[in-house]
C-alpha positions in Angstrom: 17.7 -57.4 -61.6 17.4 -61.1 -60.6 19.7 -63.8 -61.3 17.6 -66.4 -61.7 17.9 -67.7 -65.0 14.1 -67.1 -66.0 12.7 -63.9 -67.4 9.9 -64.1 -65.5 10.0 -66.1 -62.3 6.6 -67.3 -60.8 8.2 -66.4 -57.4 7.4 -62.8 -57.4 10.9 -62.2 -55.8 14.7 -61.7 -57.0 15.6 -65.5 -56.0 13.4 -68.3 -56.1 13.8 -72.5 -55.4 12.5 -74.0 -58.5 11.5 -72.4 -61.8 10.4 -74.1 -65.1 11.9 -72.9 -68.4 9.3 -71.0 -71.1 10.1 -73.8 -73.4 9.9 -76.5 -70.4 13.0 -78.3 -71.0 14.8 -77.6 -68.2 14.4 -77.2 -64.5 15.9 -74.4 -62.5 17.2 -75.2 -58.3 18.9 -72.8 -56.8 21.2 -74.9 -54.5 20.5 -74.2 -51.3 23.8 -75.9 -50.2 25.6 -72.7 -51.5 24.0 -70.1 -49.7 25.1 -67.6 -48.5 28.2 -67.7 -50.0 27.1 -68.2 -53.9 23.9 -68.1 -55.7 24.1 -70.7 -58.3 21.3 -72.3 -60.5 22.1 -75.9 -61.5 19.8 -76.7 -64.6 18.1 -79.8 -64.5 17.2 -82.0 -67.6 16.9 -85.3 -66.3 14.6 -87.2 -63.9 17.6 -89.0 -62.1 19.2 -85.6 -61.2 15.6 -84.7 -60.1 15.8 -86.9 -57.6 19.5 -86.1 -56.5 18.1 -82.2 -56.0 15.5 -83.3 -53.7 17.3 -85.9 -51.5 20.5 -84.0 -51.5 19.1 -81.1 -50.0 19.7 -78.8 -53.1 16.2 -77.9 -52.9 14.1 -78.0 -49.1 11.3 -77.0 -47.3 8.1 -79.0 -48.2 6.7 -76.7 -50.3 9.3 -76.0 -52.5 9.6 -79.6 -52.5 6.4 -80.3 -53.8 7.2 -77.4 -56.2 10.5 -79.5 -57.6 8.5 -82.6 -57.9 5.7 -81.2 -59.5 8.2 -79.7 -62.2 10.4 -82.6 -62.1 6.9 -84.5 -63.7 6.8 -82.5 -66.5 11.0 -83.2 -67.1 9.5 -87.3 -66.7 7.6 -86.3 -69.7 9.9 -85.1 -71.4 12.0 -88.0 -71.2 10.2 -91.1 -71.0 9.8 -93.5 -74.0 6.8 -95.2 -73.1 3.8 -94.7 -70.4 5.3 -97.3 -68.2 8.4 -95.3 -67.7 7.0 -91.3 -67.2 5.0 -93.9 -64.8 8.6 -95.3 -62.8 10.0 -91.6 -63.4 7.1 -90.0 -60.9 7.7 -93.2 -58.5 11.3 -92.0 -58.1 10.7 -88.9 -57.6 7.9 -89.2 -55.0 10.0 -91.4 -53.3 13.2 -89.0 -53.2 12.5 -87.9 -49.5 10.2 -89.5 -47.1 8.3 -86.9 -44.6 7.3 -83.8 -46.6 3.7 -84.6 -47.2 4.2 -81.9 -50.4 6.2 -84.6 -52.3 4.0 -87.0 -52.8 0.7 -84.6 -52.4 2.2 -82.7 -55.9 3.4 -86.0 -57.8 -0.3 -87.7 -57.5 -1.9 -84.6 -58.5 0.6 -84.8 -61.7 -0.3 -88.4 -62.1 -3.8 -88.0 -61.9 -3.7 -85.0 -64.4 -1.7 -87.4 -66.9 -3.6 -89.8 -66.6 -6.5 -88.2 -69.0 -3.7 -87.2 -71.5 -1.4 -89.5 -74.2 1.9 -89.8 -74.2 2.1 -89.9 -77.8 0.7 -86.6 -78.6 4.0 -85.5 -77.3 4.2 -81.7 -77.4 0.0 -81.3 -75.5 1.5 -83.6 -72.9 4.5 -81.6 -71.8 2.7 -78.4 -72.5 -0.9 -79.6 -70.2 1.6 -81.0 -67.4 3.8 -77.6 -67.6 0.8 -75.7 -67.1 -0.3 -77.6 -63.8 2.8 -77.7 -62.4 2.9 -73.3 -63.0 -0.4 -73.5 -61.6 0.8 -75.7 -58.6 3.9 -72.7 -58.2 1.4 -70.1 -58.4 -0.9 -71.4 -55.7 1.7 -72.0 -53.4 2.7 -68.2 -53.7 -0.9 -66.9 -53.3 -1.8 -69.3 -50.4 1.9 -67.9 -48.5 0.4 -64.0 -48.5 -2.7 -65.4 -47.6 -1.7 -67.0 -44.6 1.2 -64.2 -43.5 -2.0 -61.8 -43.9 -3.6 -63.9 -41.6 -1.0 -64.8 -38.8 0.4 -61.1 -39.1 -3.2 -60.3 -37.1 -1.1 -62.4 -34.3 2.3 -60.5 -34.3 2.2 -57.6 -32.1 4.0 -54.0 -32.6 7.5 -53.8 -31.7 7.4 -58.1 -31.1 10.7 -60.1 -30.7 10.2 -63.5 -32.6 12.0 -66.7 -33.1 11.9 -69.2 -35.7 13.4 -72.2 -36.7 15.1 -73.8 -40.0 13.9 -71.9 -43.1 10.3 -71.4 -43.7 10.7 -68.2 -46.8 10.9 -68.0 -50.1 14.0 -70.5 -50.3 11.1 -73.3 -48.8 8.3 -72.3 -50.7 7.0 -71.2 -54.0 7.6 -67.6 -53.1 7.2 -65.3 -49.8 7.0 -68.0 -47.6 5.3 -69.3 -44.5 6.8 -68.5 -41.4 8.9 -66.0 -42.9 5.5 -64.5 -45.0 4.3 -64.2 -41.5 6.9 -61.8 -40.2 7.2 -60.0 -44.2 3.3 -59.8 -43.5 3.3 -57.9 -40.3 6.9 -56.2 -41.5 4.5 -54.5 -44.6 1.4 -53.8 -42.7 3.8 -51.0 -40.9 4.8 -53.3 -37.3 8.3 -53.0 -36.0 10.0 -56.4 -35.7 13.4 -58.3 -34.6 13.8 -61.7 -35.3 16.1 -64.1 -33.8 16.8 -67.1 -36.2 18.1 -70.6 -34.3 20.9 -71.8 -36.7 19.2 -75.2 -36.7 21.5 -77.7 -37.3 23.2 -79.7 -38.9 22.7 -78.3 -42.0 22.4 -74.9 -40.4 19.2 -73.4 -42.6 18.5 -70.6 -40.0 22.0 -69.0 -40.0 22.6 -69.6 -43.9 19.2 -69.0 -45.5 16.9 -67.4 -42.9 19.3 -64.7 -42.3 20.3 -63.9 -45.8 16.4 -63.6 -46.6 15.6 -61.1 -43.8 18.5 -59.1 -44.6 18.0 -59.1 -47.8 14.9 -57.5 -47.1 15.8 -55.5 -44.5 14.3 -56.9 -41.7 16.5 -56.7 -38.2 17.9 -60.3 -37.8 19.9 -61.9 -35.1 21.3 -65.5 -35.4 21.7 -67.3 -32.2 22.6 -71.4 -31.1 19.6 -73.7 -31.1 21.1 -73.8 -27.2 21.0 -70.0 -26.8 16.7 -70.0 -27.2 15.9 -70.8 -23.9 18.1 -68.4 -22.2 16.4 -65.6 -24.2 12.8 -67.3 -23.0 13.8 -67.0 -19.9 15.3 -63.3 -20.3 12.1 -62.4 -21.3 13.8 -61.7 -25.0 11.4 -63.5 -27.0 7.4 -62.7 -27.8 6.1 -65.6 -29.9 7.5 -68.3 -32.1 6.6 -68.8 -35.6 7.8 -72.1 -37.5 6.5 -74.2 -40.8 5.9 -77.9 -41.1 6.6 -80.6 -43.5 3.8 -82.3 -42.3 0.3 -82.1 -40.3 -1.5 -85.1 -39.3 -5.4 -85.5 -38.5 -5.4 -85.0 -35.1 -2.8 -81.5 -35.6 0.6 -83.1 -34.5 3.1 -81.4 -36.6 6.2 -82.9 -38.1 9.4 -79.9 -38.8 13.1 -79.6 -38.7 14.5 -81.5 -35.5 14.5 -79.1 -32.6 11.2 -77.7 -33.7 10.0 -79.8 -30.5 12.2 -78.0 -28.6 11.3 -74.5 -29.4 7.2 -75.5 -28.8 8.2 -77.0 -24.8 10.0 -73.6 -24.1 7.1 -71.8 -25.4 4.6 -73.6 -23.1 7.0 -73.3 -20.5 7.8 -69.8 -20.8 3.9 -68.9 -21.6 4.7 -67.7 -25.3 2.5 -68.6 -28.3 4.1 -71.1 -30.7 2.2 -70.9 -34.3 3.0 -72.7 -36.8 2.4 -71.7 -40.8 1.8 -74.2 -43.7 -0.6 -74.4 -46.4 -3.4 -76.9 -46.5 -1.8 -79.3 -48.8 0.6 -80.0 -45.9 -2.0 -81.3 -43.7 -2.3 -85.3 -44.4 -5.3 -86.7 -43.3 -4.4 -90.0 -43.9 -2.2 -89.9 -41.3 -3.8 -90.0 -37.4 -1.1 -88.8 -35.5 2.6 -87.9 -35.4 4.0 -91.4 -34.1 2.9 -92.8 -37.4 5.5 -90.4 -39.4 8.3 -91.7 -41.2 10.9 -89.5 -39.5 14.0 -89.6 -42.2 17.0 -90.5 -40.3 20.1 -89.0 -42.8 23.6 -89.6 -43.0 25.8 -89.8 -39.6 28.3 -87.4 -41.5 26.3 -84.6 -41.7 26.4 -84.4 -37.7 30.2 -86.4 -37.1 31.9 -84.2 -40.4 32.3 -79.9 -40.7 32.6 -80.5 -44.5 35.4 -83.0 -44.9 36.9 -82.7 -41.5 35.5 -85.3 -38.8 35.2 -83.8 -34.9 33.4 -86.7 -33.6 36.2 -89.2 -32.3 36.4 -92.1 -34.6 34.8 -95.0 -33.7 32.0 -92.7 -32.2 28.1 -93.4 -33.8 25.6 -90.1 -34.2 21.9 -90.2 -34.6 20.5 -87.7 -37.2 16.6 -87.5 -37.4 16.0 -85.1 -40.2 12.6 -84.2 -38.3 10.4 -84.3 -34.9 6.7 -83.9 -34.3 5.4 -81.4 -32.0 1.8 -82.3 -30.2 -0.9 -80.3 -31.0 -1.2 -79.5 -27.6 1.2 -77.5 -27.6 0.6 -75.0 -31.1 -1.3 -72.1 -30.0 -2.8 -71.9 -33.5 -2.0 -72.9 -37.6 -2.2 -70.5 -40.0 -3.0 -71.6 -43.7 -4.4 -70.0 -46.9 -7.9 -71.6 -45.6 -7.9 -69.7 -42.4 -6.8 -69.9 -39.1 -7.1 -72.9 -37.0 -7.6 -72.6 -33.1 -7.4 -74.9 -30.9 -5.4 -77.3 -33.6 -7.2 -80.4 -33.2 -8.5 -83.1 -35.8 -12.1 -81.4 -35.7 -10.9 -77.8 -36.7 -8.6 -79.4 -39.1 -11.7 -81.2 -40.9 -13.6 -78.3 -40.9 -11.4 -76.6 -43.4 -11.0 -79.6 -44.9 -12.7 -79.6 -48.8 -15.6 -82.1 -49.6 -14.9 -85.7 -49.5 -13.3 -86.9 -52.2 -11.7 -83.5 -53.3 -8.3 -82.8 -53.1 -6.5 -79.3 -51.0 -5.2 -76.8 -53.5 -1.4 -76.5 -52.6 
């Protein structure tokens, strides 16, 4: 039976990131910080503690992100007073975390929606936004399968593969990217072993990676982010699969910092690195990857192992929350709208929709 407070969770699984209440006063995050130690929903009535979720890391992964912030609209509507508020409400909440394209991508397609809708007729507002914002959950979910379907066509029988951070169901609406990859070729009958790279600082492979494959029964290992390139060059490792936060025009992909990494010791050890992400996490707007805000978070989350301090004092640490990967170097994307090989700007626009129209998440 799941524990998510929710009788029926739009995740399809026994956990999920982000689910809306049937009477849509209240938004479920499971925080993430917790895991794997405790599963605990922390219900959400406010747009303030919105924010706090998102930027605090109780909720991650872009998708589930833009999952949050698309639910988090319908608590602004709950709560504002007056148009110019539920307007300063979405502001704060697109502006919670900086690189995850999904943020801001879900909170303008809110906006947009409310915009043809009136404030005053209260209950139809909450109830029209509620119903986007499902509709937003439940895309996300369909366009994961869709995309593991397709990059599963990539993963051999009996194939070793590595990832990094926590592209699942924790990231996502439900399934996941990378990990609905591997679940994809798991159920289509291949036999699998997956190493996970504990990614740190905040660790997402070894906590959340790992207690989704075993949940699931898939054959995990957890090794150091060092550890990868002895296994390349063991001849260990098969292929690499990894999600983004975000995709720019030309195909440079921003993802949790040491993504990079992973993609150099695939071209150097000859290895396909793919990388899995719906559509709505390409930005077009955006040329390339050195025109990314790359968040820089707090020193303490690399100098501090909870409240204890193993960086001598006095001592400064750098902590980009993200790097970008070259195209170049991603052997194909997989999203709902197909598979895109060689990952350049002209295969991107060609599954681009119509000018003017907007990606389904």
């Amino acid at each position: 039976m799941s524990d998510i407070p929710h009788p029926a969770p739009l995740s399809g699984t026994s956990y999920s990131a982000a689910e809306l209440s049937l009477d849509n006063s209240t938004l479920w995050l499971l925080d993430q910080r917790l895991l794997p130690n405790e599963e605990r929903y922390v219900a959400v009535r406010d747009v303030d503690t919105v924010v706090t979720g998102i930027r605090d890391m109780w909720v991650r992964g872009a998708p589930a992100i833009g999952i949050a912030a698309a639910y988090g609209c319908v608590i602004a509507a709950q709560q504002a007073k007056r148009v110019e508020d539920f307007q300063a409400m979405l502001d704060a909440i697109a502006q919670a975390r900086p690189t995850a394209v999904n943020l801001r991508w879900a909170v303008e397609q809110m906006r947009a929606i409310a915009a043809g809708l009136s404030l005053a007729e209260r209950g139809g507002f909450v109830e029209h936004l509620a119903g986007a914002a499902r509709q937003i959950h439940l895309d996300d979910v369909l366009a994961n399968r869709t995309m593991g379907k397709l990059g599963a066509a990539f993963v051999s029988d009996g194939a070793t593969v590595l990832t990094h951070c926590n592209a699942g169901a924790l990231a996502t609406g439900g399934y996941g990217t990378a990990l609905g990859v591997i679940r994809a070729a798991r159920e289509s009958g291949k036999r699998l072993r997956v190493y996970a790279d504990e990614t740190r600082p905040w660790l997402q492979g070894a906590r959340l990676t790992a207690w989704e494959l075993k949940r699931d029964g898939i054959d995990v290992t957890v090794i150091c982010d060092g550890a990868a390139a002895s296994l390349f060059g063991a001849g260990h490792i098969d292929l690499a699969v990894v999600g983004a936060d975000r995709i720019t025009r030309n195909g440079d992909v921003a993802n949790k910092i040491g993504t990079y990494g992973v993609a150099c010791l695939c071209q150097v050890h000859e290895r396909p690195f793919y990388v899995a992400a719906p559509f709505s996490t390409v930005d077009l707007t955006t040329p390339n990857g050195a025109s990314i805000v790359i968040e820089e978070r707090p020193e303490a989350e690399v100098t501090h192992w909870g409240q204890i301090r193993h960086v001598p004092a006095g001592v400064p640490a750098r902590n980009p929350s993200f790097d970008v990967t070259p195209a170049r170097l991603i052997s194909a994307l997989f999203t709902e709208r197909g598979v895109i090989s060689p990952v350049d700007s002209t295969h991107l626009q060609g599954l681009a929709p119509s000018a003017g129209a907007t990606a389904a998440l």
